[in-house]
N, C-alpha and C positions, 0 to 999 in steps of 0.2 A: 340338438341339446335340449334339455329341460329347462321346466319355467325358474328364472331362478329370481320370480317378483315378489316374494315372500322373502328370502333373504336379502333381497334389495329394501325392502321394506322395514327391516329390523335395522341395518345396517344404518338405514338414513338418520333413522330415530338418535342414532350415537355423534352425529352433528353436531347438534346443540348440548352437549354434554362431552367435546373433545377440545382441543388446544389448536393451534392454527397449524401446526405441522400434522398432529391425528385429519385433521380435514385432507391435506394433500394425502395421506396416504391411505382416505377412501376415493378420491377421485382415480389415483392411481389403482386403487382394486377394483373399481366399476368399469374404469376407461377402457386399462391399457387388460386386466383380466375376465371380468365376466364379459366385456361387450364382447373383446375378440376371442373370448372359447364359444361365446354363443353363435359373433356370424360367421365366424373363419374357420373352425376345427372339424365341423362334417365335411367341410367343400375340400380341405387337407387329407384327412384322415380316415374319408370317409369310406376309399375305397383298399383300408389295410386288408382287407381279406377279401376283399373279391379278384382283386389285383393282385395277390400274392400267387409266386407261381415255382416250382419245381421241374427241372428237366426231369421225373423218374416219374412212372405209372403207378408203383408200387404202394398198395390201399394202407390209407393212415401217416405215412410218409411226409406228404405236407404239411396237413393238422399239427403233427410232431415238431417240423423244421418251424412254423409260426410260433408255437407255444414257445421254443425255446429263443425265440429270436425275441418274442412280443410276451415275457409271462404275464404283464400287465396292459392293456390301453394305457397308452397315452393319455389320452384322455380322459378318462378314468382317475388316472392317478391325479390330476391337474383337478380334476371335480375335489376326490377327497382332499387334496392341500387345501384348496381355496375355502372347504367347507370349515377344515382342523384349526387353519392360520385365522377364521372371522369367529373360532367360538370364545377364546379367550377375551375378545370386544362385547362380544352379547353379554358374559358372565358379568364386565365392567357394567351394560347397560343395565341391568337386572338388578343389580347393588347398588347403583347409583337413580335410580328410581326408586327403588326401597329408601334409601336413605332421608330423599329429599321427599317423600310421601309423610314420614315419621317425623320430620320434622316442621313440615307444613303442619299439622294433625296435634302436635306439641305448641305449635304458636297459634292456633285455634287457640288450645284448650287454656293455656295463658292469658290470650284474650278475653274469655269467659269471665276468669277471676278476678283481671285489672278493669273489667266493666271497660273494655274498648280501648283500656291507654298501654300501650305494650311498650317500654323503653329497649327494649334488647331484640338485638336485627339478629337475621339468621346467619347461620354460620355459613354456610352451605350455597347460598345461593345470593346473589345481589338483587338492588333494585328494581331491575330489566328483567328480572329472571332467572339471568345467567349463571351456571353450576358454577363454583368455586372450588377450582382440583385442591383440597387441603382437607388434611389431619385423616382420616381413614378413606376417602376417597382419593388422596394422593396416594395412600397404600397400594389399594386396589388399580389405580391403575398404571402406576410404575410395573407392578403383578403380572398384571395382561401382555405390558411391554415386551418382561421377559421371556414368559410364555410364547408370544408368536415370534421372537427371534429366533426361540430355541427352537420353535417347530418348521419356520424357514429353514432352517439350517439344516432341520433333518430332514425335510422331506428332498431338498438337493441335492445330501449327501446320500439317502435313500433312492434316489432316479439313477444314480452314478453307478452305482451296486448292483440296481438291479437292472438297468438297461444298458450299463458300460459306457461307452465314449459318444456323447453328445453328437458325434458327425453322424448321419445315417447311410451305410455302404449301397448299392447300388443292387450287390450280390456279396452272394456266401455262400461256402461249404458246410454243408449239412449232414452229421453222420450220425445224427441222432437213429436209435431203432424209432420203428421198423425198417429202414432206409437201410439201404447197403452195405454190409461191413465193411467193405474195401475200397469201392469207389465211391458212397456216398449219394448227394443228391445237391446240383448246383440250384440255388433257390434268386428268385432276381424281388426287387423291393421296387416298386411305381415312386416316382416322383423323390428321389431322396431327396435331392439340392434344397428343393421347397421347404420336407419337413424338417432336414436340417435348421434352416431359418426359422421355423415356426420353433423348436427344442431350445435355439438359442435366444430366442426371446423373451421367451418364457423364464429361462433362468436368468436371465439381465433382469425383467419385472422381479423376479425375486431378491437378487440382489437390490436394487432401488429401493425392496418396502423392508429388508433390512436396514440400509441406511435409513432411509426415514424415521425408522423406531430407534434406533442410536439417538437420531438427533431430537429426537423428543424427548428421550431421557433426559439429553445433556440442557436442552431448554427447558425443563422442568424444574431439575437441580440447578440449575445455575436462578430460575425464578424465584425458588424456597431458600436460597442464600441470599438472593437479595430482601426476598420480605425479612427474611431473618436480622439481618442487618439495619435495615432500615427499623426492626420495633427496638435492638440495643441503642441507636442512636437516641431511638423518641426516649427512651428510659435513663439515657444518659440525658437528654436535655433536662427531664423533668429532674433529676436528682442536683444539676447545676444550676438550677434555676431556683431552689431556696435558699433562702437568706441565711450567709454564712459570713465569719468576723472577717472584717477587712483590716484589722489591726496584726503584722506578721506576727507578736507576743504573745498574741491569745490563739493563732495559727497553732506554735510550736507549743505552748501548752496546751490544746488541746490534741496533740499527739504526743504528749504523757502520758497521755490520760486515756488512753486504747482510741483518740479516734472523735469522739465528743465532742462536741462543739461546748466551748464557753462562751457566755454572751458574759461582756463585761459588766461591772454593779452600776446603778443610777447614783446620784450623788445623796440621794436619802436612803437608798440602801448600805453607802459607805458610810453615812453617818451611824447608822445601826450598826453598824457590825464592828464600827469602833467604840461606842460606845456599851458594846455585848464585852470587848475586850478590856474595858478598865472596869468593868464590873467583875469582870472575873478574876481578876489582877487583887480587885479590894478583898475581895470571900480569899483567897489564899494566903494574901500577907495577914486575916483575922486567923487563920488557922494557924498559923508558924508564931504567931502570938501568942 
């Protein structure tokens, strides 16, 4: 297999900028996928074609009965999944670097103008460091989520299609040209039981980092309905926590009144406003005179 320490190296970087299930589901793609394509899949699959074999002499014949048996490596195909299913994490890693660079860069420059005293904490990132998946970095990578489900899904549905039934036969009838028209060419397969197990593995690992990425969704959303909740309460406490009439009178008349709080008069504001009212009492009974 090839070096695959470069994209182990991007991949790690996505660590400290995932959630604690995104962590299980790179251990699961280091462990249980690149460790075993790297030490187990030559010593498997190494001898698909030298080991492939046809009862018929006839030139091209074999070549023929493998292509149609094998259009693609196995292996092969497992390289390009693993490569397709970790790009939509990179694109995460790349936007989520950018993000929290721009805003490092923006609280610099804040800095500058408050001469050192900065009251306002980043959005993005905590104390320790630590990303904060919210507001277009929860976009991006809810994003990525559904991207590699969709691309699990088809590259499974794509092995099925193109390679047919998971079990690997032992032998087959081969009528492909240039082979026989009539009686064909029996062709025999090394080791199937093995690579059967190695095929079924494989699509179980796929299955797992399916779920996985479900249950991150679901622990995502269910984390942004809890903060969400939690800021209407804080916003509910601060709205009951001013000073509102404890007298039910002035309750009910301030739902007259659309809502408004009435604060009841001081006893030298009732005396004004009784005495506003026999002044105006005296100017009307001078006019009717």
């Amino acid at each position: 297999m090839g070096d695959w320490s470069y994209l182990t190296s991007l991949l790690d970087k996505v660590q400290s900028h995932s959630t604690v299930v995104g962590k299980i589901w790179m251990s699961v793609l280091f462990l249980f996928r690149i460790f075993v394509l790297g030490a187990a899949a030559d010593k498997v699959w190494g001898d698909e074609v030298s080991e492939f074999k046809c009862d018929t002499q006839e030139p091209g014949c074999e070549h023929a009965c493998y292509n149609w048996m094998f259009p693609i490596s196995y292996i092969h195909y497992w390289v390009f999944q693993i490569t397709f299913v970790s790009t939509p994490t990179l694109f995460y890693l790349g936007h989520a670097i950018h993000i929290i660079h721009k805003e490092k860069r923006m609280m610099e420059q804040l800095q500058e103008r408050t001469d050192g005293i900065v009251k306002k904490k980043p959005k993005y990132t905590d104390d320790r460091g630590k990303v904060k998946i919210k507001g277009i970095l929860f976009c991006t990578y809810m994003t990525q989520l559904v991207f590699k489900i969709l691309l699990e899904v088809g590259f499974c549905v794509g092995q099925y299609y193109i390679f047919g039934s998971v079990f690997m036969v032992s032998y087959f009838h081969c009528t492909m040209l240039p082979c026989a028209h009539t009686s064909g060419a029996q062709c025999y397969i090394s080791r199937p039981r093995e690579k059967t197990i190695f095929i079924v593995f494989m699509l179980v690992v796929s299955g797992v980092s399916v779920l996985l990425n479900i249950i991150e969704m679901i622990y995502l959303l269910c984390n942004r309905s809890k903060a969400n909740r939690k800021q209407r309460l804080a916003q509910q406490h601060m709205l009951s926590s001013q000073p509102r009439p404890s007298n039910p009178a002035w309750q009910a008349t301030s739902n007259q009144y659309g809502g408004f709080p009435l604060m009841p008069l001081t006893a030298q504001g009732l005396v004004d406003f009784c005495s506003d009212d026999k002044h105006m009492d005296s100017i009307s009974k001078e006019k009717d005179t």
